[in-house]
N, C-alpha and C positions, 0 to 999 in steps of 0.2 A: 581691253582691261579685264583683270581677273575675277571671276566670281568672288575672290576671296582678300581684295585688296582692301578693306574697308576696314581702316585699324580702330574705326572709332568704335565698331560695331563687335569688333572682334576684342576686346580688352575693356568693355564696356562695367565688366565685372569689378575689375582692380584697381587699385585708389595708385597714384603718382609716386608714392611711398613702395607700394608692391611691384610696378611697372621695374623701378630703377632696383631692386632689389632680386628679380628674376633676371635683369640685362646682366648686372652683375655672377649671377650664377653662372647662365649661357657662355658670357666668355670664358668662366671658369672649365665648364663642361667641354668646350669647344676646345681646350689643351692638349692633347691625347696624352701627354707624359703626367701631366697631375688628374686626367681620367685612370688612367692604369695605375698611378701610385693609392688611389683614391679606392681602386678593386683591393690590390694587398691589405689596405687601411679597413676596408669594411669586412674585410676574410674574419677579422681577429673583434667585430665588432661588439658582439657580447660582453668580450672583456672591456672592452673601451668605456661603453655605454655604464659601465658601473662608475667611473670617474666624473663624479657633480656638474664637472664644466663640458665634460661631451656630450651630452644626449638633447640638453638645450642648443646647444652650437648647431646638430645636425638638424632636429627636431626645424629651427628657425631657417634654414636654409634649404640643401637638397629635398628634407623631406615636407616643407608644407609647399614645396615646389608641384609637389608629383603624387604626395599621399593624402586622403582627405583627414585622417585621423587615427586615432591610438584603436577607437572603442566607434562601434556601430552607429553612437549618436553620434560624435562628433563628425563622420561622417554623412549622417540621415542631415546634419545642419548644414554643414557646405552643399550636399547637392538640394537641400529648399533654396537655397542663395541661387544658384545655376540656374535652379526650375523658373527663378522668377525671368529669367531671359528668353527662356523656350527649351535649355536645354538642358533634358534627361541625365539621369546618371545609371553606372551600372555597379553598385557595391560589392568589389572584389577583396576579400578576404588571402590579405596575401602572403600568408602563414605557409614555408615549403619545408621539403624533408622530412615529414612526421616517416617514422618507423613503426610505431607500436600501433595498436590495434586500438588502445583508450584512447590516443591523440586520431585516429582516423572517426571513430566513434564518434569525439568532441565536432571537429569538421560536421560531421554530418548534420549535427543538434546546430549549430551554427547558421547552415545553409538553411535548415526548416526555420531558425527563425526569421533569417531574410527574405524568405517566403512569403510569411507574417506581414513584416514589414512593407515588405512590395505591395503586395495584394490591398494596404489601408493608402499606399501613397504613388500617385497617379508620376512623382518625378521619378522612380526607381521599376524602370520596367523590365527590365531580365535580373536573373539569382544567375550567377555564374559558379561553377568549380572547376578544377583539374579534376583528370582522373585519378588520378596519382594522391589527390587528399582524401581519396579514401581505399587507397592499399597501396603495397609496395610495387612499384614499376618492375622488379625482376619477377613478380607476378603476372603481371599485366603481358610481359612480353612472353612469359613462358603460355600465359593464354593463347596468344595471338600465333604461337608457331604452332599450336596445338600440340604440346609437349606433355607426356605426362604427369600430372600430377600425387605429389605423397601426399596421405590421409591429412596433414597439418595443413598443405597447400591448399586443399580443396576446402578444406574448413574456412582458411581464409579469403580464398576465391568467392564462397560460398556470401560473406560476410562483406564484402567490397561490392558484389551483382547488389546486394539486400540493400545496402548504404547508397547507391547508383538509385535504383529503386525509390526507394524512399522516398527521395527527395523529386525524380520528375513523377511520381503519383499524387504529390502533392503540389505539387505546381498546375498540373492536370485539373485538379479538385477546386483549385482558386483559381484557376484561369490566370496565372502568374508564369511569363514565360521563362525555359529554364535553359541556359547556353552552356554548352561542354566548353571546356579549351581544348586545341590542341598540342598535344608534347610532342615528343623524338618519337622518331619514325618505328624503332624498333619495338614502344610497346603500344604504338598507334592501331596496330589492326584490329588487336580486341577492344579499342576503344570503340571505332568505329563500327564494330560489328552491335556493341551492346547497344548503342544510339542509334543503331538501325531498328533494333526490337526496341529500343523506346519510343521511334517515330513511329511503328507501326500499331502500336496499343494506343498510344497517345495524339498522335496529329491525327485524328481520323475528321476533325470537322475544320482545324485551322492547323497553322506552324505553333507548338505546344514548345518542343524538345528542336533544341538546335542544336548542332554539330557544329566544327572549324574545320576547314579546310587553308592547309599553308601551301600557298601557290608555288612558293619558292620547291617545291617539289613537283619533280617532271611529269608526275604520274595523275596527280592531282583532277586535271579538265578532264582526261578521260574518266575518273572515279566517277564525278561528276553526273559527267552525262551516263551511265550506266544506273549512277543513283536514282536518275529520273525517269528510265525505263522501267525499274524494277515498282519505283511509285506510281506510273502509270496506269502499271501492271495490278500491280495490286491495291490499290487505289487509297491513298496515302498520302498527305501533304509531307516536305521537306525543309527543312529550315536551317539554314549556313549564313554562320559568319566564315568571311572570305578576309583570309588577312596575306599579306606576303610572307611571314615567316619569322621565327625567333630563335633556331636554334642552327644557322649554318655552321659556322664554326667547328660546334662539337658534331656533326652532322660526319662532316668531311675528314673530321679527322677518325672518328671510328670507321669511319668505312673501309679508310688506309691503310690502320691500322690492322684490321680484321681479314683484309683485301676481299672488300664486296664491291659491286657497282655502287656508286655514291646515288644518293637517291634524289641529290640536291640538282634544281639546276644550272647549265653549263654557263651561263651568266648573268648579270642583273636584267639584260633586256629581255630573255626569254622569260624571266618570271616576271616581268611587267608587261607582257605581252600574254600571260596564261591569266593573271590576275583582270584585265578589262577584257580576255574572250568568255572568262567566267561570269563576267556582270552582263555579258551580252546574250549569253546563253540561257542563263536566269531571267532577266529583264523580257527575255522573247519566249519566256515558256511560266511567266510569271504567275500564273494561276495556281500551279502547283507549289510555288516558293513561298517562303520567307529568307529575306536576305537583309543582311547587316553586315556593309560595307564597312569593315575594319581598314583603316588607311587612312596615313597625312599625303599622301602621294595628290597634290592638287588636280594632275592630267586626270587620275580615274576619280575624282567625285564629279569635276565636269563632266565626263565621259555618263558617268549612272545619270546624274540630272538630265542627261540629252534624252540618257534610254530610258528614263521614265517616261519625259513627255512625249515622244517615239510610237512606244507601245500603250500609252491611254492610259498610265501607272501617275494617279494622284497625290502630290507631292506628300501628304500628310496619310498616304496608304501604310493602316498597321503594321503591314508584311514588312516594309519596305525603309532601313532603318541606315542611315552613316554613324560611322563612331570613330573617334579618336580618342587618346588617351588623356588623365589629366593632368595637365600642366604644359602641354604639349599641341601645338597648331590649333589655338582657338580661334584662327584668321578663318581657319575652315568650317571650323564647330560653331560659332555666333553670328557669321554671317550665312549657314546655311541654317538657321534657326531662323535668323532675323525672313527669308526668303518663304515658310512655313516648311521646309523639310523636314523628318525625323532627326531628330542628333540623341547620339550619346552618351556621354564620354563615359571611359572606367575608370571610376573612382579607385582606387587601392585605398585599403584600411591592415592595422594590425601593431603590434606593438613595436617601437623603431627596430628595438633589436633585431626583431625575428624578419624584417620587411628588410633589411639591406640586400638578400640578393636581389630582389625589386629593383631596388632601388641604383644598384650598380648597373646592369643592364640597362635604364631606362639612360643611364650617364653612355653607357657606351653605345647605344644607339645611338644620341645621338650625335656621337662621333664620329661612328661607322657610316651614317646618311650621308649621303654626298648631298653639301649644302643645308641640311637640316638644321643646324646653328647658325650658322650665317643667317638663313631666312628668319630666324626666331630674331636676331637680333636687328637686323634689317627694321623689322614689324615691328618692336618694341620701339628701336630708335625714329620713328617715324609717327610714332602714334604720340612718344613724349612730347616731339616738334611741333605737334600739331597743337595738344595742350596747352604749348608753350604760346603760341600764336595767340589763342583763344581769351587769355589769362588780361 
């Protein structure tokens, strides 16, 4: 039997009303042809959302599916609800494509106050951002090849490092931990690089500043273990969330497009096979880590629970963190709460508008999953059964 078969434990949250009204979505989502009509639908959503009858339709469906709210409380209120189960949230602000420099600015003021927030409440333990909400990615990549930069570039360079800054110096300050995400590969190196100098200012006595690594890229477990030489080296804690991946698609087609080597890799089992040699690698060198196991994949949360108890790693160890997302395998998320593990989930917040490419992606995940709708529904229709017995 699975660690995660326990639908009473796992849906403990949602009343028989919200159960049968998430099955309903699932099946929806599980359509691939009204998934994709559902993308074109949400491309034009702005305009939609001004129409009286669409923003409640969405609001009440897809998105109290998967978003905790419009505005920062409405989501600080869902995850006090979660906390009372054991499980953590992570308030993700998920507001994309700023261009200007006032809307990168805003971001930034945003993050410092989920800082704030974190720091007074014990259920909101990482501030997350992209890099990219605080400058322009054709920034970002022109860093990372070391190209050079015109007087305006460097201004803004200048102004993206400060806004980076900012925010893990104050997270540092409050003891408030602060997770990067990671994006496309091509403006990924100066991410990586900058979050390298912020673990080393800042992790000097625990994991402060986390980074992402996306396994689905072939390069990734070496990065890895190099990262942990150089921390050895200079004596430095490290801190990863380790997730499979969110951008193959566009991934493999610029690459084609461009004719580079694809950076992605050659199948799903190789990157399920780099993502559990990564928790193994971590789990057995766990002194130096902090690690937050991003993934619904059931095989690797079994796999880290083994490698905790393995290497003498105590199931409620701060370093040591699972997350999923929300709306998404709370089979994994409440019954590894209910057991005393870390859990997380990320909360998304932000104004519907602005949050539907969020919100399409999270639709076509879970299409793309082989089995991921099925099993949600599986769980739902199983756990109603059960209700049903009880009643």
């Amino acid at each position: 039997m699975s660690l995660f078969d326990n639908t009473e434990y796992a849906f403990q949250v949602k009343s028989d009303q919200e159960l049968k009204k998430a099955h309903l979505l699932f099946k929806l989502i599980g359509n691939e042809g009204l998934t994709k009509l559902g993308g074109k639908i949400f491309n034009i959503a702005p305009f939609l959302v001004s129409f009286p009858m669409v923003k409640p339709l969405i609001r009440k469906t897809i998105y109290s599916q998967f978003v905790g709210g419009e505005t920062p409380q409405e989501a600080i209120k869902v995850a006090n609800e979660l906390y009372r189960y054991h499980v953590s949230s992570i308030l993700d602000y998920s507001v994309e494509g700023q261009t200007e420099e006032s809307d990168f600015d805003h971001v930034r003021d945003v993050m410092l106050e989920l800082i704030d927030i974190s720091k007074n409440n014990p259920s909101i333990p990482f501030v997350v951002f992209k890099p990219t909400a605080f400058g322009r990615i054709e920034l970002w990549e022109k860093v990372g090849k070391k190209t050079q930069l015109n007087p305006e570039e460097t201004k803004a360079w200048e102004n993206t490092r400060k806004r980076f800054e900012d925010v893990c110096e104050k997270g540092y300050q409050l003891d408030v931990n602060i997770m990067i995400d990671a994006e496309e590969t091509w403006m990924q190196d100066a991410a990586d690089d900058l979050c390298d100098v912020m673990m080393m200012k800042y992790n000097q006595k625990r994991p402060v500043i986390w980074n992402t690594l996306q396994m689905y890229r072939h390069d990734r477990l070496a990065y890895l273990k190099t990262m942990y030489e150089k921390a050895q080296k200079d004596n430095y804690f490290l801190g990863y969330k380790i997730v499979r991946g969110a951008y193959m698609e566009k991934e493999r087609e610029r690459a084609q497009a461009e004719a580079y080597p694809s950076p992605i890799q050659p199948n799903k089992e190789a990157s399920d096979r780099d993502y559990d040699l990564a928790l193994e690698f971590i789990a057995s060198h766990h002194e130096r880590f902090g690690l937050f196991a991003g993934t619904h994949n059931e095989g690797s949360c079994e796999l880290l629970a083994k490698l905790m108890n393995e290497n003498g790693i105590e199931k409620n160890n701060p370093n040591f963190w699972f997350g999923q997302l929300f709306g998404m395998s709370d089979n994994i998320s409440f019954n590894l709460a209910h057991l005393g593990y870390n859990i997380a989930k990320y909360l998304p917040y932000g104004p519907i508008k602005e949050v539907m490419p969020y919100l399409i992606r999270r639709a076509q995940e879970n299409t793309s999953v082989a089995g991921q709708t099925g099993r949600e529904l599986m769980l739902i229709e199983k756990e109603l059964e059960r209700r049903k017995k009880i009643k």
